[in-house]
N, C-alpha and C positions, 0 to 999 in steps of 0.2 A: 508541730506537724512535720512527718516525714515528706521526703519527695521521693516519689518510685522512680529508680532510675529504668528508664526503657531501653531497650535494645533498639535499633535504629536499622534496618535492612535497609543495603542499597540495591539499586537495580543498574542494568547497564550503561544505559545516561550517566548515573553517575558517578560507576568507576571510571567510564572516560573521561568524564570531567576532572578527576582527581589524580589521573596517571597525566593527561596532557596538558592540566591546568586549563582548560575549559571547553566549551561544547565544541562537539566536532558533532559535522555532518553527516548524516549517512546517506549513503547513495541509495539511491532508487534502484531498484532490480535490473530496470532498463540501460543504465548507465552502469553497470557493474559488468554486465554481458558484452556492454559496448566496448567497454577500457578490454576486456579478456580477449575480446575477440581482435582486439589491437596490440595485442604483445602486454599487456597489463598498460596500456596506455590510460591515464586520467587525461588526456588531451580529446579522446577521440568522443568522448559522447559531448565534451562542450564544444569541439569543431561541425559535431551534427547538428546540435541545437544551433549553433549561431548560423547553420545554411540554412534550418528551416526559418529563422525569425527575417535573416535577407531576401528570401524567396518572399515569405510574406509582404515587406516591403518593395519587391518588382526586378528584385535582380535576377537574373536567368541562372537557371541549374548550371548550365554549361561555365555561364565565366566563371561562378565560384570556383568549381571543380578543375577549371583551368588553373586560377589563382592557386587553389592550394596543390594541386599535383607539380606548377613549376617550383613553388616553393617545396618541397621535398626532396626534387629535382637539385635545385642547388644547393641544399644542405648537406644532401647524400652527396653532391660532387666535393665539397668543403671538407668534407669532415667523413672519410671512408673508417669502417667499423665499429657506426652506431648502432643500434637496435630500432626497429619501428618504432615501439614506444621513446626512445628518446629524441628519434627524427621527428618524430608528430609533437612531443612535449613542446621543440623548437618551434616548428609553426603555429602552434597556439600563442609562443610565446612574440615570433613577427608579427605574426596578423592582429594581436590586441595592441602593439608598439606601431602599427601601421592605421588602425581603426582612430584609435589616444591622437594620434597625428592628425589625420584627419577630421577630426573632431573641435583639436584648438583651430586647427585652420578655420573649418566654417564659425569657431565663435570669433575669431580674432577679423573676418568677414564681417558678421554683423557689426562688430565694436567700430568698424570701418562707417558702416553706413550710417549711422544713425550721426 
């Protein structure tokens, strides 16, 4: 008995898979508009979403946007001749190092109480 060998078509998925060694995600159209409209920023549609998921939870528009415009504020004073997008990449990357922080604290709370 022969075996027909087949031809095998890939499609997009999975030459990305093959060029990056595995799935990569694709942005939502929303999130691709957002990063362009940010200097090719990937920081700035996950800085939106995490103000709307805060908002949700009761924190007021105003501090966020106080939080992250100081933190821009001292990055841009630290570090003159970045680009938007890599001053916003930064604050993505404070504010998840400041969230992680605050995070162990209230479990290392709990571990306290009990």
């Amino acid at each position: 008995v022969k075996e027909a060998e087949q031809k095998q078509f890939l499609g997009g998925t999975d030459l990305r898979e093959q060029l990056n060694g595995g799935p990569d995600k694709l942005k939502s159209i929303d999130d691709f508009n957002k990063a362009q409209a940010a200097g090719g920023a990937d920081a700035a549609p996950v800085l939106d979403r995490l103000q709307s998921v805060l908002i949700e939870l009761g924190l007021e528009v105003e501090l966020y946007q106080q939080v992250i415009k100081g933190m821009q504020t001292e990055i841009t004073n630290a570090s003159s001749g970045l680009t938007e997008a890599q001053i916003l990449e930064q604050v993505k990357s404070e504010m998840g190092q400041k969230l992680k922080a605050a995070m162990k604290s209230i479990a290392a709370e709990q571990l306290r109480i009990k």
